[in-house]
KELOTOR-620465 format. One record per atom (N, C-alpha, C): residue in one letter; z, y, x. Coordinates in steps of 0.2 Angstrom, whole numbers, plus 5000, padded with zeros to 4 digits. Layout:
<pts>
AZYX...
</pts>
This chain:
<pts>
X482650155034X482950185040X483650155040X483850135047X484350095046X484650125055X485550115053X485650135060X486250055065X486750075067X486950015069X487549975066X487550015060X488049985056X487849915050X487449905050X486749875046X487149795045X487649775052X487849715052X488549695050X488749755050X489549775049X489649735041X490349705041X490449685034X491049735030X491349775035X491549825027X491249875023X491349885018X490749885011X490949975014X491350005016X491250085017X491050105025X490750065030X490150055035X489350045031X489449995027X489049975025X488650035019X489150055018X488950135014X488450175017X488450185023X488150225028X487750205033X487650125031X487150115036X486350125034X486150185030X485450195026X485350275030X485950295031X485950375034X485550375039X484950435038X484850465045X485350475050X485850495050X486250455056X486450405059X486250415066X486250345071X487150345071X487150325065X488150285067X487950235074X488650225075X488850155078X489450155076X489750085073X490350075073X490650085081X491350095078X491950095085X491850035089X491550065096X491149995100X491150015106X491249995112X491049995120X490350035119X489950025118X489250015119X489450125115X489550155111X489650195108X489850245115X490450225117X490650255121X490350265129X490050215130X489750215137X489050255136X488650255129X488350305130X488350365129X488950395125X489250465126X489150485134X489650425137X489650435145X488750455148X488550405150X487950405151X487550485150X487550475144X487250545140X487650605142X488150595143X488550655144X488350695137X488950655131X488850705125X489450695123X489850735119X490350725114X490350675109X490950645106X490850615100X491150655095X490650615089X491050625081X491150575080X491750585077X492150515074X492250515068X492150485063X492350505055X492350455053X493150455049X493550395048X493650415041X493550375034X493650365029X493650285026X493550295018X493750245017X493150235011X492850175007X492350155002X492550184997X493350194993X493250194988X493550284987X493350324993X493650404994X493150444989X493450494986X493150544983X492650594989X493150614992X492750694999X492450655003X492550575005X492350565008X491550535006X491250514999X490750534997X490150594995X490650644994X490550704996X490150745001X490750725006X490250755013X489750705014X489950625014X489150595013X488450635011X488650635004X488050685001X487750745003X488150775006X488050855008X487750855015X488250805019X488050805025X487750755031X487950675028X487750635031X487050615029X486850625024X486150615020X485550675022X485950705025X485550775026X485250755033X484350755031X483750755039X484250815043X484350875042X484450935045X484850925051X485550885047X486150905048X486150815054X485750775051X485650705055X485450715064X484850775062X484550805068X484850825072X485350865070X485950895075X486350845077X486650795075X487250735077X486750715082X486150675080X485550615085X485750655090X485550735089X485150755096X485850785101X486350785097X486950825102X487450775104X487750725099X488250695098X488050605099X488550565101X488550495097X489050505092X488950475086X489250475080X489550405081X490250405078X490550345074X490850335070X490750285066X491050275058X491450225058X492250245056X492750185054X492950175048X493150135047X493650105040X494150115042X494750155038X495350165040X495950125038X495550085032X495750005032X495749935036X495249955039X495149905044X495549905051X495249985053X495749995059X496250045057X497050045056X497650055055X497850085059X497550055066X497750095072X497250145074X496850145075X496350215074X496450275071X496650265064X496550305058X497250325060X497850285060X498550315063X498550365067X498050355074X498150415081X497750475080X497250455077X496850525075X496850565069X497350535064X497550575059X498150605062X498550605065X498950625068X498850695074X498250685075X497950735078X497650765073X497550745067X497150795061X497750845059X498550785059X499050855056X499250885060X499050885068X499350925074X498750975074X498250965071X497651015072X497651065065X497951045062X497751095054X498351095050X499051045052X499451055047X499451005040X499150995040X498850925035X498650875036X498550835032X497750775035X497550735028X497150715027X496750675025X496150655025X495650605019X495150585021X494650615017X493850605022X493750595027X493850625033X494250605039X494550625045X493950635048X493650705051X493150735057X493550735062X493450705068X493650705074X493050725081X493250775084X492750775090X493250775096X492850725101X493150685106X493050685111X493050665118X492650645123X492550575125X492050565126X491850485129X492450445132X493150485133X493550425135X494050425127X493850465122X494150465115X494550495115X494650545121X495250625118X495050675115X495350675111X495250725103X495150785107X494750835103X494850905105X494850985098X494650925095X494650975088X494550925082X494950935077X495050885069X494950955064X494950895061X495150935052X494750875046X494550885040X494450835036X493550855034X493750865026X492950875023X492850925025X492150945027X491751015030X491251015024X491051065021X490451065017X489851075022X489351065020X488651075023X488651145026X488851195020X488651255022X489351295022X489651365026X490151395027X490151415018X490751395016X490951435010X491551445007X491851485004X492351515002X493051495008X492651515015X493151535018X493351475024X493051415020X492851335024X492151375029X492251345036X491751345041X491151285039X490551295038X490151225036X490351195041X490051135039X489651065045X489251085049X488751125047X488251145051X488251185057X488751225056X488851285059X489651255065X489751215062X490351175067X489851145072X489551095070X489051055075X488851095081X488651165079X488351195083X488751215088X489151245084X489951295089X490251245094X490151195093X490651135096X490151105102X489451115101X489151095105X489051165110X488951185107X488851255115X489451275117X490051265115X490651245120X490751185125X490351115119X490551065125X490051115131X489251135131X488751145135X489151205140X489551255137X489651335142X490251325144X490751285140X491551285144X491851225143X491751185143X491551105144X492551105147X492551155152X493251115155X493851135151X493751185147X494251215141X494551165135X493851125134X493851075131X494151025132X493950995138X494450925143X495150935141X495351015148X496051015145X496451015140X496051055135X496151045130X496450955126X496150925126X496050875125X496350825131X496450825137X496850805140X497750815138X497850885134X498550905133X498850885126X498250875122X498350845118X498550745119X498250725123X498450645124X499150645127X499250695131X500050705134X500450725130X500350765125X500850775118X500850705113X500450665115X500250625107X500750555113X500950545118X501250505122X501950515122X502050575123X502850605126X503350555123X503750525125X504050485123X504850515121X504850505112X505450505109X506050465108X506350445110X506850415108X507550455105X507450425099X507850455091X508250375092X508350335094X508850275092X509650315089X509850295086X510550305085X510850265081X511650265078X511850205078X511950225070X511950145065X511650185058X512050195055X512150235049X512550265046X512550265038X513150215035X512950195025X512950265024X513050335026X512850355023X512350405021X511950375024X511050405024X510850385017X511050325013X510850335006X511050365003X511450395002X511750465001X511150525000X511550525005X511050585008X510350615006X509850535004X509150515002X509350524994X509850534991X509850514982X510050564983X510350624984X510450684984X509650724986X509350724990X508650724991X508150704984X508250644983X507750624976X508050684973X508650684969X508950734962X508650784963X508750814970X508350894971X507450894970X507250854969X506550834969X506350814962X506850784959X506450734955X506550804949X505850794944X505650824938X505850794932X506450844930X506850824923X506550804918X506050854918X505550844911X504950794910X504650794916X503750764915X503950694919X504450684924X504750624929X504450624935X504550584941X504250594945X504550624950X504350674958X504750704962X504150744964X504150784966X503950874967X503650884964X503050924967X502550944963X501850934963X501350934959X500950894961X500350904967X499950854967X499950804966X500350744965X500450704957X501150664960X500850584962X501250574966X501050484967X501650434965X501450394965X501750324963X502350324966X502350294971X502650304980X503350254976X502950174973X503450124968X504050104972X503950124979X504650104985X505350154983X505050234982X505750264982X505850214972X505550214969X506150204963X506450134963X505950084967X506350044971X507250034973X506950084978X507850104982X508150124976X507950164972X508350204966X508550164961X508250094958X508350054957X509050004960X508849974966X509449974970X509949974972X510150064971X510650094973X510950074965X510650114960X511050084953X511450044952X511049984957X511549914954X511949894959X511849944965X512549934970X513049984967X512750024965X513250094965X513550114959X513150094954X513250094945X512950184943X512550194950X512550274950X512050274942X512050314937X511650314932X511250374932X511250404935X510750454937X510150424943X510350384944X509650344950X509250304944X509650264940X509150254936X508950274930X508850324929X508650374923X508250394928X508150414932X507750464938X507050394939X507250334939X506750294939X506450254933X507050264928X506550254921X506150294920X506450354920X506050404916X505350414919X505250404927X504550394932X504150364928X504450274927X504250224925X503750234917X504250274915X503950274907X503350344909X503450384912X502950434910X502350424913X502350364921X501650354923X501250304917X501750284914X501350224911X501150234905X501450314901X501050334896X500550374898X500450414904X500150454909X499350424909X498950484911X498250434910X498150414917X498550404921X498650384929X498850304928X498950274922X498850214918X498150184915X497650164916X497150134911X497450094905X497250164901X497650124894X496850074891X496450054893X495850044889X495949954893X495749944902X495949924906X496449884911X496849934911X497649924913X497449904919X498049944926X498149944930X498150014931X498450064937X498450114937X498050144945X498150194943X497550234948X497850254952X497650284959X497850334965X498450394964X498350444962X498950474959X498550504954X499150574953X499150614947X499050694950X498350714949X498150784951X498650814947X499050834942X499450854939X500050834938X500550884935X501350864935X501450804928X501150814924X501150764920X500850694919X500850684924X500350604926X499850594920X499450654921X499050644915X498350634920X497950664923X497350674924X497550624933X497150564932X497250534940X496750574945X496850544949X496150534955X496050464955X495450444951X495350384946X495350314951X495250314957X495150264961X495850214959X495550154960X496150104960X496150064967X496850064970X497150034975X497649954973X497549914976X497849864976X498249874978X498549904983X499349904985X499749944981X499450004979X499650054973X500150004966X499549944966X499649924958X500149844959X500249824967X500749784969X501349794968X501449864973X502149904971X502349904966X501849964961X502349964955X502349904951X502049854952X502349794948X502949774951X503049764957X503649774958X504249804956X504149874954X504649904953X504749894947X504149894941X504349874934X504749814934X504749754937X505249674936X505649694938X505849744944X506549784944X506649824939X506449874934X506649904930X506849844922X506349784924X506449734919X507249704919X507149684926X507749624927X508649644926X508549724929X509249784927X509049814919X508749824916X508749834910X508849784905X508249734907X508149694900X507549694897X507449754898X506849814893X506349794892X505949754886X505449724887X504849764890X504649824887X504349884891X504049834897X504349854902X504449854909X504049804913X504249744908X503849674910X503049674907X503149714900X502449704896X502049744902X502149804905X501949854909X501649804915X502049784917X501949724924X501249684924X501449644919X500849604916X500449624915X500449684912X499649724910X499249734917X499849764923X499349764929X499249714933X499549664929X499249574932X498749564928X498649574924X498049554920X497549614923X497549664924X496949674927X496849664933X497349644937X497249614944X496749554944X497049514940X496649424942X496149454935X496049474933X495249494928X494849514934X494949594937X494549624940X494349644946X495049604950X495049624957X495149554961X495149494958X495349434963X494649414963X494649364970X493849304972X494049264968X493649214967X493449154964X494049124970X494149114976X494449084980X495249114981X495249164979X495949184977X496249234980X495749254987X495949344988X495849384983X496349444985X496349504979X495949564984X495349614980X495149644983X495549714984X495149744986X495549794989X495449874984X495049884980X495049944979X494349954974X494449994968X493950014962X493750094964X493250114966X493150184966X493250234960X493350304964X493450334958X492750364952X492350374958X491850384956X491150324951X490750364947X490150334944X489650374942X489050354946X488250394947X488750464949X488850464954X489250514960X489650574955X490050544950X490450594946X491050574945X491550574946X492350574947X492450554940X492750504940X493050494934X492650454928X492050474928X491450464923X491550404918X491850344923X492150274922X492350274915X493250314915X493550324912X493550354906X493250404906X493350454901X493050454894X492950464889X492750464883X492650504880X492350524875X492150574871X492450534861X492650564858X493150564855X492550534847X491750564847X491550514842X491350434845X491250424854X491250364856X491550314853X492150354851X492950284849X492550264840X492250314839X492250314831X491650274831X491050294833X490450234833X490650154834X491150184837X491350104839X491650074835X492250084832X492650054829X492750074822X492150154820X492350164813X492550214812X492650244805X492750314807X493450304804X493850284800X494450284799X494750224805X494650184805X494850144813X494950184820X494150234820X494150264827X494750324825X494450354819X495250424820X495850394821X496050334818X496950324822X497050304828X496450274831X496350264837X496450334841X496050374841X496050424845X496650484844X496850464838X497350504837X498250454843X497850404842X498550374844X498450374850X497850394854X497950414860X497550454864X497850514858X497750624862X496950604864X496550564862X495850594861X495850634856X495150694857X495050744853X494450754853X494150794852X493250814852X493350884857X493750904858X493750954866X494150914873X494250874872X494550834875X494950854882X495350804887X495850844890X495650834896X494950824900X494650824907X493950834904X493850884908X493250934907X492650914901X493050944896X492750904891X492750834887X493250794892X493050734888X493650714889X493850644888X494550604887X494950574889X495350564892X495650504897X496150484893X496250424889X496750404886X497550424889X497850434884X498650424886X499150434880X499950414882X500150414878X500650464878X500650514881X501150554883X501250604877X501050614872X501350634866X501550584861X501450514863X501550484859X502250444859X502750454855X503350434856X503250354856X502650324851X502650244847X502550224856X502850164854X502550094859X502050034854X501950064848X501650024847X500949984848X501049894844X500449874848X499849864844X499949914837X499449904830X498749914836X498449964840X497749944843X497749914847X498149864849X497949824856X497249794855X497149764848X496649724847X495949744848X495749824847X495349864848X495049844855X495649874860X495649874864X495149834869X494749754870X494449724872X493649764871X493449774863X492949814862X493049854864X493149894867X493049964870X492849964878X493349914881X493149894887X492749864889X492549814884X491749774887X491349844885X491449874881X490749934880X490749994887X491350024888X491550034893X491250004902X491249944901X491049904908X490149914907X489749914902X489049904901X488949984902X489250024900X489250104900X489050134906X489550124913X489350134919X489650094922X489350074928X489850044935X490050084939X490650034942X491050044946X491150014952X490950054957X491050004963X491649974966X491649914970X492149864971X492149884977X492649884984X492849864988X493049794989X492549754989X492749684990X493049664993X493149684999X493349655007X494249635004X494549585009X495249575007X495649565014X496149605014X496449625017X497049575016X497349565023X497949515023X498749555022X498749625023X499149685022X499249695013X498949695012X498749725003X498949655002X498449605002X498449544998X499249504996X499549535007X500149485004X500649534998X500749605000X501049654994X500849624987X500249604985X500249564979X500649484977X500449464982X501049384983X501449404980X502049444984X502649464982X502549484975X502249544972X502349574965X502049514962X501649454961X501749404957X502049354957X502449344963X503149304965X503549344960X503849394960X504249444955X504149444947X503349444947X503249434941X503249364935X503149324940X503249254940X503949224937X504549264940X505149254940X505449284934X505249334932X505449374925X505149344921X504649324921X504049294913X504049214914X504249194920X504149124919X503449094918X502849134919X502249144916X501949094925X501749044921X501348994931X500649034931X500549064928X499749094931X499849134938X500449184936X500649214942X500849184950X501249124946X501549104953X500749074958X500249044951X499849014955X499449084957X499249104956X499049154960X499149184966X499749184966X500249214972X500149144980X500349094977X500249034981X499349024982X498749024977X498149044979X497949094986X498149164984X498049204989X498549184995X499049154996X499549145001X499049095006X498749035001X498348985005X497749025005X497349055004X496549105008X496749125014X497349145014X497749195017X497549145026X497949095025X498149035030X497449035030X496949015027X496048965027X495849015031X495749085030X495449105032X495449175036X496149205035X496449245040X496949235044X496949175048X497449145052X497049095056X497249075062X497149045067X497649045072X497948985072X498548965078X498949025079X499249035074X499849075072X499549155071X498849165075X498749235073X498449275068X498749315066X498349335059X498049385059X497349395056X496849425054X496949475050X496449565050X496349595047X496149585038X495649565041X495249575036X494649525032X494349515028X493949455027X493349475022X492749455022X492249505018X491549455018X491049435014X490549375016X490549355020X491149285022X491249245026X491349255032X491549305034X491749345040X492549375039X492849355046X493549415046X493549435054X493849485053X493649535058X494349515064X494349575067X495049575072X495649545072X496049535076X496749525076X497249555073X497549555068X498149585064X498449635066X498849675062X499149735066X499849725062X500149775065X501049755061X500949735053X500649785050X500749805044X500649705039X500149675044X500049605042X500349555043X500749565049X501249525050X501749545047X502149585044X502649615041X502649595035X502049615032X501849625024X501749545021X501349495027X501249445025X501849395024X502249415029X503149385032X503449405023X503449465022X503549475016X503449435009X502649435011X502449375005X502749305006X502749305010X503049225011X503949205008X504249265011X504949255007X505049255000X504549315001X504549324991X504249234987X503849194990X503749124988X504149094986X504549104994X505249064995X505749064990X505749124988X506249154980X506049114973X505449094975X505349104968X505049034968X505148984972X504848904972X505548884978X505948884981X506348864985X506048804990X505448804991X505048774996X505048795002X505648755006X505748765013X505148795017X504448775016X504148785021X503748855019X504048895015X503948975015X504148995021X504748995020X505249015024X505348995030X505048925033X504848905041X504248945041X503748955037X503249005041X503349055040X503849095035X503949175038X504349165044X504749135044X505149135051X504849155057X504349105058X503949095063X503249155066X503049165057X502649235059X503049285061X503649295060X504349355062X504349335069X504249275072X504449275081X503649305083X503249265080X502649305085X502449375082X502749425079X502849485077X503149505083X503849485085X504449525088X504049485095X503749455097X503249435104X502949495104X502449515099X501849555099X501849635098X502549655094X502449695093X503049735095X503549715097X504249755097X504249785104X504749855104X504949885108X505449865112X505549815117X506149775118X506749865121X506449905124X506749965128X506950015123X506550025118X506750085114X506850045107X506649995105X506749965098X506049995094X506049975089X505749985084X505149925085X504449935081X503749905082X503149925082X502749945088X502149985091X501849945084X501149985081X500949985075X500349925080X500149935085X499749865087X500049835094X499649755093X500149735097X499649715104X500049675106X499649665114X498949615112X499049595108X498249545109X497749605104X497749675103X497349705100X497049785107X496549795106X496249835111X496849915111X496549915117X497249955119X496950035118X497250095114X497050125113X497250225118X497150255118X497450335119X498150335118X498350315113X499250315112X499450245109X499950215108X500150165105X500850195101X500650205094X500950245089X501550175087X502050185085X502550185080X502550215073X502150195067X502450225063X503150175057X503350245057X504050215053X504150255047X503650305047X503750325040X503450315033X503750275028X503350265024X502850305018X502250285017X501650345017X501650295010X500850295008X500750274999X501050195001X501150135008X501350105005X501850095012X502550055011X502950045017X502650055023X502950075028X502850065034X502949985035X502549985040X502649905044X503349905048X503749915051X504249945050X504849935048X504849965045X505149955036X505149905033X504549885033X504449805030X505049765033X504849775043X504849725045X505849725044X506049775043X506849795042X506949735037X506949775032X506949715028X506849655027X506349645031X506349535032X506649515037X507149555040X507549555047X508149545043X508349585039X508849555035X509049505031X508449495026X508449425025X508549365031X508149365034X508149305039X508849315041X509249365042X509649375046X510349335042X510249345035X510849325028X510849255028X509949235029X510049165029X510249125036X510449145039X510949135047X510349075050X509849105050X509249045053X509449055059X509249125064X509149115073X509649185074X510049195077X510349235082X509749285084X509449275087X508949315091X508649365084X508649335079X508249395074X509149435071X509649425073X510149485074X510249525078X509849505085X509849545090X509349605087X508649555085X508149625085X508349665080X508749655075X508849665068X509249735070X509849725075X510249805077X509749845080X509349825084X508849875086X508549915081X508249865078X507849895072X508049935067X508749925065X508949975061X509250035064X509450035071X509650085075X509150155076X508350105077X507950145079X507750185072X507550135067X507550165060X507850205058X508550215058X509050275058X509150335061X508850345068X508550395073X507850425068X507550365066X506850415064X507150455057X507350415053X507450425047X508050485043X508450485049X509050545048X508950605044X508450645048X508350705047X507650705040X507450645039X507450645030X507150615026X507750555026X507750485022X507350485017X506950525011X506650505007X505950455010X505850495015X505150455018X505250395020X505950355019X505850305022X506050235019X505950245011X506350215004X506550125008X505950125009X505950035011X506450035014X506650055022X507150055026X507850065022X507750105017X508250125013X508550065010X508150035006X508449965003X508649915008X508249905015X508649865019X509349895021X509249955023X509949975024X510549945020X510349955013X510849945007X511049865008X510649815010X510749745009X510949745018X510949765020X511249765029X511949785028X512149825024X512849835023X513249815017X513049795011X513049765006X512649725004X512749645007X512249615007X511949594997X511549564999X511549544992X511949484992X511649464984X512149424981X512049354988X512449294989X512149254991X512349174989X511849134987X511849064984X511749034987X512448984991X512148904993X512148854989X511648814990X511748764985X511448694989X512148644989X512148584992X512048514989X511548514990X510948464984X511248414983X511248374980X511448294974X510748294971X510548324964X510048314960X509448354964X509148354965X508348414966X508148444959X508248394955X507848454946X508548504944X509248504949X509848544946X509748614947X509148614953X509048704954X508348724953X508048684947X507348694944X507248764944X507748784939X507948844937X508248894941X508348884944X508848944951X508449004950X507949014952X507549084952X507749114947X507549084942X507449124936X508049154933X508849124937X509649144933X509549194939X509549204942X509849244950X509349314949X509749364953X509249434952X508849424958X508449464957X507749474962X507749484969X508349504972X508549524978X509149444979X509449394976X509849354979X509349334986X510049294990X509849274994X510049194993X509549154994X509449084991X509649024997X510148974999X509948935004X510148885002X509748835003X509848765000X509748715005X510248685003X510448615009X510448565007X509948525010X509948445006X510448425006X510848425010X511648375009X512348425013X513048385011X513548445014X513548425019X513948495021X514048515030X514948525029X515148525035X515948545036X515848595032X515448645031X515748725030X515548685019X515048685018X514848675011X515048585012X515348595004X515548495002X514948494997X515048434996X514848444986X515648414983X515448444977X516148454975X515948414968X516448354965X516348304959X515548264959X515248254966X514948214966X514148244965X514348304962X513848344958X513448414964X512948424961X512448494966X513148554965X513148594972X513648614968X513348684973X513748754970X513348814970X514048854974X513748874979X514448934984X514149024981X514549054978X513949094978X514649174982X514349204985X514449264989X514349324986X514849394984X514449434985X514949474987X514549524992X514649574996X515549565000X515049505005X515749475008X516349445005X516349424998X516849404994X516449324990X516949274991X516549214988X517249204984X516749174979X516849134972X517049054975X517549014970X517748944971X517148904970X516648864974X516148824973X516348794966X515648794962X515648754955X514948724955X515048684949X514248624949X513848654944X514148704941X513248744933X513548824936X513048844936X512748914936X512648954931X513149004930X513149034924X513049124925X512549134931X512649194933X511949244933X511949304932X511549334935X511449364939
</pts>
């Protein structure tokens, strides 16, 4: 049995197209027969690699009973909230205006022209402990649309009107919002285990990012001890694959010990980022090992043959959370021996009652050693591991995600000096161009030789992103001619010329109920935020006027959202920091081409890089020789010919 998803290429439609429910993906034809039919819709938005969102699969999308009721009452639709950004945006937003919360998988019931009228998430099959089933909602929901249908409208009409009203928070910004924001982290962050509130904890590698940053504008020493100590506890934390490496979703608990086992690409781009930061202000070898380790399962386990990075490892195996992961404490010993396996398991808090329901999840968190005596083990465990059970892969490659990794290989490239990285980073940057782009426009998503719709901010911003990060770490002009360029037809496609900021889609994409703005950064930057940030760069490197114009708007409007509390908006946070204290910045007026082989690699991870083939009235060359102007925070040094800085 098959329904209308059967042609779809993302692998979490593709999950559901064996369902006794007649899905249709998000399509004309879906809506017009609601119309037609004169019936409500269900909307249900998740993602391939979701724990609840297989769940209610099982319970209730699999279910003849519950099938019968959808077919006969309802047209059903199924999205990726990967795919569509914008969808998942307007209707999770009406999941936290309906219940206070939200997450996935998002139930939405609507009407044919797609106004919401009632949200909420996972529904079991059957009413229990307090939760209304699935069953029992279907029905409830139908014999209102049937008995009072116009409760309903209004309803839902009032709801479109409140999802529109038009906010204008602009205001004019203020250095002291970081402030404010690291007074906010202190009050959060957890002395003992690291990290900030309570759990569930997440990565969220942008605030230690900012905390990172603020350190080395500020000398503040509590910013970074608040981000070392994160750094070290997630990574002895089983929310680390110590068998594997790469890190997982978060931490159901305060001691980053027990994950929600799924793996995210953007999760593991971040924190590589934040480790080269943690690396490059430290020294600390730690930091880089830790980097590496998550590049090393990136291009193992998550890149094509062609060089996109995929999207996402599930948490689950043969429909049990974790199952992947976890061990039983004589496993390690058949394997490796019985004097080999006890110090193995002893050196990582495996035991025979084990610390997830029974059974293991490696970590190091009683372990004070760094040492590398098991690394060697470690190969045998995982090949026995990968034969033991599978793992499903989210193949699809997204141009959002892909470029966040550029960047964190660009970074990582630059700390290790390691070319596999860099080629990597340029690999995925060219896939990028081959096959999710077309005359300047950029593409979602790309999956067996298909890529789907028109790009949405997060793509433009995040890929603008990759591109500078290139530019850092190869000084090849033509990174940064075509972020430039992706940056214009962003600020064509997406910007608020009247209030500021950037509508989350833009005009060449289907025009929805609302056109949202998001500017608050959730598990990865806002587009936004991003786009803050590359508006400053461009803006240091004094290319175009017009990106100073957008650039005051941008951080105007960013300021207005951000005020009332800065934690949620880290990214913005460090652009602020470099909008008012710029970074460092290097001109270098060429003589030799091999004089600035090495540039990347002396300069910190934020300088800001301009190279001129030859002098201008403003830069000479000085003794005939390449010669370096270097800036910082408005204050320049006497032009010299060697670079002795970091």
């Amino acid at each position: 049995m098959s329904n209308h998803l059967s042609n779809e290429t993302s692998p979490y439609l593709l999950q559901h197209s064996e369902n006794p429910v007649n899905w249709y993906p998000w399509c004309q034809e879906a809506f017009q027969k609601a119309k037609t039919e004169n019936k409500p819709i269900f909307l249900s938005i998740g993602y391939s690699t979701c724990h609840w969102c297989h769940v209610m699969a099982h319970e209730s999308f699999e279910d003849e009973g519950i099938a019968e009721i959808l077919n006969q009452n309802y047209i059903s639709i199924k999205v990726d909230k990967e795919e569509r950004p914008d969808i998942d945006s307007i209707y999770m937003t009406v999941c936290q205006a309906y219940t206070g919360s939200g997450g996935w998988p998002t139930s939405i019931f609507m009407t044919p022209e797609q106004k919401p009228f009632f949200a909420g998430t996972y529904f079991p099959k059957e009413t229990r402990h307090g939760m209304i089933g699935f069953k029992e909602l279907l029905s409830g929901i139908y014999e209102k649309w049937q008995k009072n249908r116009y409760e309903l409208l209004q309803s839902a009409d009032t709801i479109v009107a409140t999802l529109n009203r038009k906010s204008t928070s602009q205001a004019e910004t203020d250095i002291k919002l970081m402030e404010s924001a690291v007074e906010l982290y202190n009050q959060s962050y957890d002395e003992k285990f690291g990290g900030f509130g309570k759990e569930p904890k997440f990565p969220t590698a942008h605030n230690l990012l900012f905390l990172l940053k603020h350190y080395e504008k500020s000398g503040d020493k509590h910013s970074l001890k608040m981000a070392e100590h994160t750094l070290t506890q997630m990574y002895k934390g089983g929310i680390f694959d110590h068998i594997g490496y790469g890190f997982s979703r978060y931490s159901t608990d305060k001691y980053f010990l027990v994950p929600h086992f799924e793996k995210m690409l953007y999760d593991n781009a971040l924190l590589i980022l934040a480790y080269c930061k943690a690396y490059w202000i430290t020294q600390n070898s730690f930091y880089r090992e830790v980097a590496e380790k998550t590049a090393q399962y990136i291009l193992r386990e998550m890149t094509s043959t062609e060089g996109g990075f995929y999207s996402a490892q599930d948490a689950d195996s043969d429909g049990e959370e974790g199952k992947y992961y976890v061990f039983e404490s004589e496993e390690i010993i058949s394997l490796l021996g019985e004097k080999t396996g006890q110090a193995f398991n002893e050196y990582y808090s495996i035991t025979h009652n084990g610390n997830f329901e029974g059974k293991n999840i490696p970590n190091l968190l009683n372990n004070p050693s760094t040492s590398k005596e098991f690394d060697a083990y470690l190969p045998k465990i995982y090949e026995y591991r990968k034969k033991r059970n599978k793992l499903h892969l989210d193949d699809k490659i997204l141009t959002s995600w892909n470029s966040l990794m550029i960047a964190a290989m660009c970074w990582l490239y630059r700390i290790s000096r390691n070319d596999e990285y860099l080629n990597a980073a340029k690999k995925s940057q060219k896939f990028i161009e081959e096959q999710l782009s077309q005359d300047g426009t950029v593409f979602v998503s790309f999956r067996n030789g298909k890529r789907n719709q028109n790009g949405f901010l997060d793509d433009y911003a995040n890929n603008s992103f990759a591109l500078l990060a290139l530019y850092d770490a190869t000084l090849d002009f033509s990174y940064l001619e075509k972020a430039k360029q992706l940056m214009k037809k962003a600020i064509s496609n997406f910007f608020d010329e009247t209030d500021g900021g950037f509508y989350l889609y833009g005009k060449d994409n289907e025009t929805l109920i609302m056109r949202p703005k998001e500017s608050y950064d959730g598990a990865i930057p806002s587009g936004n935020s991003v786009m803050a940030y590359n508006l400053v760069r461009l803006s240091q490197l004094n290319f175009d006027n017009e990106f100073d114009r957008i650039l005051k708007g941008q951080m105007d409007f960013l300021y207005g959202e951000a005020k009332h509390y800065p934690i949620g908006y880290a990214m913005y946070l460090i652009a602020l920091s470099d909008y008012f204290e710029p970074s460092q910045m290097i001109t270098v007026v060429m003589k030799n081409k091999d004089d600035i082989k090495d540039l990347p690699f002396t300069v910190s991870l934020d300088s800001i890089i301009k190279v001129l083939d030859g002098p201008t009235d403003e830069y000479q060359i000085i003794n005939d020789k390449t010669t370096y102007y270097v800036c910082n925070n408005h204050s320049c040094l006497p032009p010299v010919n060697e670079l002795n800085i970091k």
